[in-house]
C-alpha positions in Angstrom: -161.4 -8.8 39.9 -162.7 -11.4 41.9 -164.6 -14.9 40.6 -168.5 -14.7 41.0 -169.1 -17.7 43.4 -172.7 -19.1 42.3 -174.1 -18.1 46.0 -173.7 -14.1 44.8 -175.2 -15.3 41.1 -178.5 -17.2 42.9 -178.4 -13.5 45.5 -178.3 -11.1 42.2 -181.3 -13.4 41.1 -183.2 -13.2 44.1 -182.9 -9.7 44.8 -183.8 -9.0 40.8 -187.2 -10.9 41.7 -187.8 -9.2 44.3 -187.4 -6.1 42.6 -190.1 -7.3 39.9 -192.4 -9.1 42.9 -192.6 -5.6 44.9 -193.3 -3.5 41.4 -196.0 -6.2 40.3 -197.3 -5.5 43.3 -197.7 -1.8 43.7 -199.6 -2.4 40.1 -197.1 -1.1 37.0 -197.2 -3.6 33.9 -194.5 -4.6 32.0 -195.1 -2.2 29.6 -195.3 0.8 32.1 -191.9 -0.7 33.1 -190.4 -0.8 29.8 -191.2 2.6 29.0 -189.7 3.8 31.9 -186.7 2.1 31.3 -187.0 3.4 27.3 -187.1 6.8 28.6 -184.2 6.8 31.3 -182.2 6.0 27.7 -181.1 9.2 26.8 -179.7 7.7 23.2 -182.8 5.7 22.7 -184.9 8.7 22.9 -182.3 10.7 20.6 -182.9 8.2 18.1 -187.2 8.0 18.9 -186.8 12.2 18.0 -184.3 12.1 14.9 -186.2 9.2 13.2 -189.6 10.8 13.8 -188.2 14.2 12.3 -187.1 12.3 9.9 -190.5 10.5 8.5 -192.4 14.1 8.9 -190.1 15.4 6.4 -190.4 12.6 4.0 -194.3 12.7 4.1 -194.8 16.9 4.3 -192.1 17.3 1.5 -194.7 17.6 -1.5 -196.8 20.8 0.5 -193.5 22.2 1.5 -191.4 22.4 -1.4 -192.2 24.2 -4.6 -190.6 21.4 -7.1 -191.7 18.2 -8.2 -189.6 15.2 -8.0 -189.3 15.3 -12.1 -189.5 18.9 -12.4 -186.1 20.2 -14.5 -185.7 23.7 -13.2 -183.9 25.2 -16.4 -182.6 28.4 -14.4 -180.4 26.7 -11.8 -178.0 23.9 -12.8 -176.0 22.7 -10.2 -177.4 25.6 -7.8 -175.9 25.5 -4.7 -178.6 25.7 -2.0 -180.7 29.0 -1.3 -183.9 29.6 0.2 -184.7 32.3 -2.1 -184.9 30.1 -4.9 -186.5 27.1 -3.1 -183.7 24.9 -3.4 -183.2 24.2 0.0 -179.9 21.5 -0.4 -179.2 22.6 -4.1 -179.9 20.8 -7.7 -178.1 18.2 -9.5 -176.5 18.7 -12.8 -180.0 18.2 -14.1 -181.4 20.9 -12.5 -183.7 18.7 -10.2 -184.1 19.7 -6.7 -181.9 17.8 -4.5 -184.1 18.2 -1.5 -187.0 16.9 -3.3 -185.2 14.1 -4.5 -183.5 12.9 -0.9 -187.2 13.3 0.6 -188.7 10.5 -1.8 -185.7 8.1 -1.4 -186.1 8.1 2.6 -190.0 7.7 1.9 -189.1 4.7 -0.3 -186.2 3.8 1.9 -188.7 4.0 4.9 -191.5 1.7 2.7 -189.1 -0.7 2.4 -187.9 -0.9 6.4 -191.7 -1.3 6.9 -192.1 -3.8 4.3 -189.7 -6.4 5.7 -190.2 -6.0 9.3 -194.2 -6.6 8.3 -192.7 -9.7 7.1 -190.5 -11.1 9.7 -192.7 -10.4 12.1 -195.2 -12.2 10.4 -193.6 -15.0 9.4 
């Protein structure tokens, strides 16, 4: 590897503005740009999918499941999971649907993300 003189440092940062100069003028914004770059980010838009799939569940959990997050399901201690019964990842040694249970504590999980980034970026 070779030093970076400061005449190929001042070139990287002329050729970078003219990069931005020539975009700015065929007429993308910033925020065009940015999204591009987002979606060329295979991992970024991984993540975009899994944490979208991820708040559906939590909020369509009550109309999709049969159990409520209290309900003691007297039948089926420690269940392991079944669809036919409607315990989709089992019950607890209480007989309370794990799903159920795992679906509220990412909505108040997800309350709580919200909650303090509302706050630092407000502050």
């Amino acid at each position: 590897m070779g030093k970076i003189t400061m005449n190929q440092t001042t070139e990287n940062l002329n050729v970078q503005k003219n990069e931005i100069a020539e975009t700015a003028q065929k007429g993308k914004s910033l925020g065009k740009l940015a999204l591009q770059r987002l979606l060329k980010n295979k991992a970024a838009v991984t993540s975009i999918i899994l944490l979208l799939t991820i708040v559906i569940l939590a909020l369509v959990t009550p109309w999709i499941s049969p159990y409520a997050l209290d309900e003691v399901d007297w039948e089926n201690f420690q269940a392991p999971p079944s669809f036919e019964n409607g315990h989709y990842l089992g019950t607890d040694s209480n007989g309370r649907d794990l799903f159920v249970r795992i679906a509220y504590g990412t909505r108040i999980s997800l309350m709580v993300g919200l909650a303090a980034t509302t706050v630092e970026l407000i502050m």
